[in-house]
C-alpha positions as CSV (number, residue, x, y, z in Angstrom):
1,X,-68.9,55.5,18.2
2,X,-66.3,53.3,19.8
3,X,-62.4,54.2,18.9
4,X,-59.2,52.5,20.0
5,X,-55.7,54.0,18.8
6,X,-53.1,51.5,19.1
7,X,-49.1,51.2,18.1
8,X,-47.7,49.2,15.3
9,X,-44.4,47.4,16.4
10,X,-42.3,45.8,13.6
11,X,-42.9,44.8,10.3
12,X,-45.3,42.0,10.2
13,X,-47.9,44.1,11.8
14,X,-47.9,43.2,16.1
15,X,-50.1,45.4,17.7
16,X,-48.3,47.0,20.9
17,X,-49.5,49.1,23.4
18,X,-52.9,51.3,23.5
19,X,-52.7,55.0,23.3
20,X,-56.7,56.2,22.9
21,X,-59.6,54.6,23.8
22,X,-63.3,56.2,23.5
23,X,-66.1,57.6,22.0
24,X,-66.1,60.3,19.4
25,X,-65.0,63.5,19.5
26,X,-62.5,63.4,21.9
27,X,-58.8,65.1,20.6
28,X,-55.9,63.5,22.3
29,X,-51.9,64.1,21.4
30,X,-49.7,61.4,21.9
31,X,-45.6,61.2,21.2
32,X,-44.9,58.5,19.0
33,X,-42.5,55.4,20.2
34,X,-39.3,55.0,18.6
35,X,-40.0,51.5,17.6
36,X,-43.6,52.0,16.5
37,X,-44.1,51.5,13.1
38,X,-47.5,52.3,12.4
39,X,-51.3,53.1,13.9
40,X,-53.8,50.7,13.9
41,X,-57.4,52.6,14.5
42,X,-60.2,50.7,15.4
43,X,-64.2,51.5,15.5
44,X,-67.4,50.3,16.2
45,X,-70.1,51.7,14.4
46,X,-72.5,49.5,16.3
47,X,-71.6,48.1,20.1
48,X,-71.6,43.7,19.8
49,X,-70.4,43.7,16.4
50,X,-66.5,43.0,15.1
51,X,-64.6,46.6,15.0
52,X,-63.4,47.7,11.7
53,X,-59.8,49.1,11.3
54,X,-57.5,51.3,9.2
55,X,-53.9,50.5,9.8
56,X,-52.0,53.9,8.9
57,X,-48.2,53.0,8.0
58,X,-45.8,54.6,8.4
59,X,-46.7,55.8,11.9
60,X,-47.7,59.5,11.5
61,X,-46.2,62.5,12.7
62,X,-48.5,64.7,11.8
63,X,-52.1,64.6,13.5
64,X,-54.7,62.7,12.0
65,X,-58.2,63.2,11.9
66,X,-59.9,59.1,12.8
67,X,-63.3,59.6,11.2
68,X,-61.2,60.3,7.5
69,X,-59.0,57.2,7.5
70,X,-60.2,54.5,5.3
71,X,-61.3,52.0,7.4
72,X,-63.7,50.0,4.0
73,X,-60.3,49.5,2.3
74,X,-58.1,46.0,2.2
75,X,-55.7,46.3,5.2
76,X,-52.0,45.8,5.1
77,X,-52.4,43.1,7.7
78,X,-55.2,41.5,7.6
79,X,-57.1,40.5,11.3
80,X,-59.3,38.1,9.5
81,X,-58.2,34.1,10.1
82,X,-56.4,32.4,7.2
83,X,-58.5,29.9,5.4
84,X,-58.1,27.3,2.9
85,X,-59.5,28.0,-0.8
């Protein structure tokens, strides 16, 4: 499976720089930024289709362990367009 790590800037949600991108398995440690505000982790349980993603706020400072976030859980910001009822 397909992961991305990236930062949280803010408070409405702006996705800043990249920090892990690859398959499973892989065990990376990363400082966390002074103005990051959260994780966003992304996967793709199958390559061509939309990622799914688990936005983990407050940024962590403790490791994490991807594969147990809740990724089938309403996110905090949502990535999916507005649309009218």
């Amino acid at each position: 499976m397909l992961w991305l790590g990236a930062w949280l800037v803010g408070d409405l949600g702006v996705e800043g720089d990249w920090f892990h991108s690859g398959r499973g398995g892989t065990e990376t440690a990363h400082a966390v930024p002074s103005e990051a505000t959260g994780v966003r982790l992304r996967r793709w349980p199958n390559e061509g289709l939309a990622p799914e993603y688990a936005d983990l706020i407050p940024a962590p400072t403790d490791p994490i362990e991807a594969a147990d976030q809740l990724f089938e859980r309403e996110q905090p910001f949502s990535l999916l367009p507005a649309h009218a009822d």
